[in-house]
C-alpha positions in Angstrom: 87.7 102.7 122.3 88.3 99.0 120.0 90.4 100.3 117.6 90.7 103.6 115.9 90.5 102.9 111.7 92.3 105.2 109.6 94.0 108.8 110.7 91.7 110.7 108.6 88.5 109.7 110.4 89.6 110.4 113.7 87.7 113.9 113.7 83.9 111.8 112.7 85.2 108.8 115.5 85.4 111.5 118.3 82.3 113.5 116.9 80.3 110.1 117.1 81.5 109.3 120.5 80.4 113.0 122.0 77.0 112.5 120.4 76.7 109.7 122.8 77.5 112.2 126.0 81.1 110.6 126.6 84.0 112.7 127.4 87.6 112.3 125.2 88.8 109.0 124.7 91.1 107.9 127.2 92.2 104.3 126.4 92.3 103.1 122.9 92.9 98.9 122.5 94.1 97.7 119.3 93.0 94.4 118.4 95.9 93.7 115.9 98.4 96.1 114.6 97.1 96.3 110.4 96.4 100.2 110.1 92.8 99.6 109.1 93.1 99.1 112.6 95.2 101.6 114.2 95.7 104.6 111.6 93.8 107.0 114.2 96.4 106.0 117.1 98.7 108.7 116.8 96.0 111.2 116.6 94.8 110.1 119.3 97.6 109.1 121.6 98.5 113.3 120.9 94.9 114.0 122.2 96.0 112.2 125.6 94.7 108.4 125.1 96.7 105.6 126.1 97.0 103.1 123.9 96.9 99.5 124.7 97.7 96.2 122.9 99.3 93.1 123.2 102.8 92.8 123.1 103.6 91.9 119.3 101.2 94.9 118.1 104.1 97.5 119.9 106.7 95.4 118.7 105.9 95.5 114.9 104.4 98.6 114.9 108.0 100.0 116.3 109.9 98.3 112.8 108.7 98.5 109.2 106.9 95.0 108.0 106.3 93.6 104.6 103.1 92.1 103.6 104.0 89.8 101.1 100.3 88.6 100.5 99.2 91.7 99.7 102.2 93.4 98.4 102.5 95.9 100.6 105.5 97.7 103.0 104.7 100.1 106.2 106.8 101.9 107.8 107.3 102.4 111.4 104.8 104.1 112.8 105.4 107.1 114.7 106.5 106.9 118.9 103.3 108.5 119.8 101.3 106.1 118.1 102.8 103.1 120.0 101.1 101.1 122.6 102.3 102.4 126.0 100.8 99.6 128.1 101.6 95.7 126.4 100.5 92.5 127.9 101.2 89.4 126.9 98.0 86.6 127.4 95.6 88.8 129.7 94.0 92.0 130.6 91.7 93.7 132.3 89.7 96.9 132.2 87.6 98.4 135.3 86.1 101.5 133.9 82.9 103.4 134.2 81.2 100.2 136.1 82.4 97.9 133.2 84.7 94.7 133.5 85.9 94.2 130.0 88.3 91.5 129.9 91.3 91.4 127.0 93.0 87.8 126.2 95.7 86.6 123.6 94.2 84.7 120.2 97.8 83.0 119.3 98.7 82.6 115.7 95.6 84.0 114.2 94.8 86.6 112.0 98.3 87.8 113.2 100.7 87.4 116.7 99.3 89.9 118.1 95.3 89.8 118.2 92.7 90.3 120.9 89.4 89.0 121.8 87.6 91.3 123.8 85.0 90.1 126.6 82.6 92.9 127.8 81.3 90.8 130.9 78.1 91.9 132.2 77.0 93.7 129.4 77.2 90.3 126.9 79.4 91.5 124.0 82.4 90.4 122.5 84.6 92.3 120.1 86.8 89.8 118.0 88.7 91.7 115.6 89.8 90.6 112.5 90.1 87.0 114.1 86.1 87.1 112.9 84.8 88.5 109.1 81.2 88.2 109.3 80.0 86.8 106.2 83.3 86.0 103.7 86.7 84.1 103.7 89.2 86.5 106.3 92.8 87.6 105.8 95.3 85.1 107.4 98.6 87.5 107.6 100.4 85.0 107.4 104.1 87.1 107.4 102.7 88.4 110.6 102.4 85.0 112.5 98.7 84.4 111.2 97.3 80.8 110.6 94.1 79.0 109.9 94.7 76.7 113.3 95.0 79.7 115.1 91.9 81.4 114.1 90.3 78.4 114.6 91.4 78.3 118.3 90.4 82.2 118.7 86.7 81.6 117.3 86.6 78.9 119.8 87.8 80.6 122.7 85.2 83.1 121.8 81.8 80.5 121.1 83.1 79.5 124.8 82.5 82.9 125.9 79.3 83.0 123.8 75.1 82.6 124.3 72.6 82.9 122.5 71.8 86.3 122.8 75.4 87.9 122.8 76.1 90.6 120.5 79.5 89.6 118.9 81.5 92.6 116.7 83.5 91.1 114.0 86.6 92.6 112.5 84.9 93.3 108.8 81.3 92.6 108.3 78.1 93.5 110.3 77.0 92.8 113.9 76.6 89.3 114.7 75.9 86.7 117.0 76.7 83.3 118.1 74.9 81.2 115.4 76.7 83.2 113.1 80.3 83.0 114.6 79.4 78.8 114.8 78.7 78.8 110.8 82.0 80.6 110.2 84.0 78.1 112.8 82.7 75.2 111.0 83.8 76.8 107.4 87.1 77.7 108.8 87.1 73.8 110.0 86.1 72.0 106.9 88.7 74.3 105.1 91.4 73.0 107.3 90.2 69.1 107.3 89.6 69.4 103.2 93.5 70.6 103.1 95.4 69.1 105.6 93.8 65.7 103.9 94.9 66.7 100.3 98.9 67.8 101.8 99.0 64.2 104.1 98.1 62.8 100.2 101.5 64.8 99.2 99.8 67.3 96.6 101.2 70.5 95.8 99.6 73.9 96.0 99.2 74.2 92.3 97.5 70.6 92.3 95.2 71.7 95.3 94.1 74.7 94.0 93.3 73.1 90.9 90.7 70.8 92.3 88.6 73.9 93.7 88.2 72.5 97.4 85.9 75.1 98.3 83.8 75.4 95.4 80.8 74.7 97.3 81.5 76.9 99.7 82.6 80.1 97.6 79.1 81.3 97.1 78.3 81.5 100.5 81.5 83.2 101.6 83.9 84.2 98.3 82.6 87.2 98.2 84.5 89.5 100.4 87.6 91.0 99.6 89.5 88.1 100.0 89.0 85.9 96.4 89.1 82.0 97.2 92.3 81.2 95.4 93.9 84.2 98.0 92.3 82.3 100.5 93.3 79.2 99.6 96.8 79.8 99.3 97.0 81.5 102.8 95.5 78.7 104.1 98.1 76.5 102.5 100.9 78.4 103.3 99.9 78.6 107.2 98.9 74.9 107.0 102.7 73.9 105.6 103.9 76.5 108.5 102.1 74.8 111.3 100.4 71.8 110.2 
């Protein structure tokens, strides 16, 4: 199982996954640690699973973090809960006939993400380094930044064809003409900053010229709001220019 969402859905996750003939769940891998993400792993690390993740995901999971961007705090999460098996760049998964393969996207939506190659069966799950359709979440306080993603989407478009069936982090199924549009949104976004900072502008002057105005129609409308997005953006882009 990619990811497990929040505790309280664990029951219709495991219902869903018996309707398709599959026994219990015995590996869960957590693309990131954000509990949207990994709410149902104690649940289901009781139930027997073991839980898998890269390195940083156990290691913040284990300490209470602050998420200044969307002022919030969470606690520790619980020992059961925890990834028992960490790597740090790669993995790899030999189950039921499958090869999927697990690698390290640095510095992008957090430290700690995962894009997911199911070889053979041409599918990639990118967590939340992909929103399908709207500006994503850079965490920012948790090692996130716009150069990162960048570098994940394009690990993945490597990895990509035509017809492979890509599974962003928030937003509907997808493919690899889809993934390209977001890359090159993510890109101009980067080139339309990084060009106003080099001029030595400040945030508030930045913000005030509206540098994605022709862009927020086509992806403003998630839950991220462009002047959120923009300030990430600016605050990873100061970070690691």
């Amino acid at each position: 199982l990619v990811d497990d969402q929040f505790a309280p859905l664990t029951e219709k996750i495991q219902a869903a996954i018996a309707a398709l003939g599959a026994g219990p769940v015995r590996y869960v891998i957590n693309t990131h640690w954000h509990g949207d993400h990994t709410g149902g792993n104690e649940n289901l690390g009781k139930a027997g699973a073991v839980i898998v993740a890269h390195e940083n995901v156990r290691e913040r999971m284990s300490v209470r973090q602050v998420m200044k961007a969307r002022g919030r705090e969470v606690p520790a999460s619980p020992k059961v809960a925890l990834p028992v098996i960490t790597f740090s760049e790669e993995l790899s998964f030999h189950l039921n006939g499958i090869h999927v393969h697990a690698r390290h996207a640095a510095a992008a939506h957090t430290d700690g993400d995962a894009i997911l190659h199911f070889a053979g069966r041409d599918v990639l799950h990118l967590g939340d380094v992909y929103f399908n359709g709207f500006y994503p979440f850079i965490d920012v306080d948790s090692g996130g930044s716009l150069i990162g993603m960048i570098a994940g989407v394009d690990a993945a478009l490597a990895l990509a064809g035509d017809e492979t069936r890509i599974i962003p982090g928030h937003g509907a199924l997808s493919n690899r003409a889809e993934l390209s549009g977001y890359r090159d949104m993510l890109a101009l976004v980067r080139d339309r900053l990084q060009e106003a900072i080099g001029a030595g502008h400040s945030d508030e002057e930045i913000l005030a010229a509206t540098p994605t105005a022709d862009l927020d129609a086509r992806w403003g409308g998630g839950f991220m709001k462009p002047e959120t997005f923009l300030r990430l953006c600016l605050a990873s882009l100061r970070q690691h220019p």
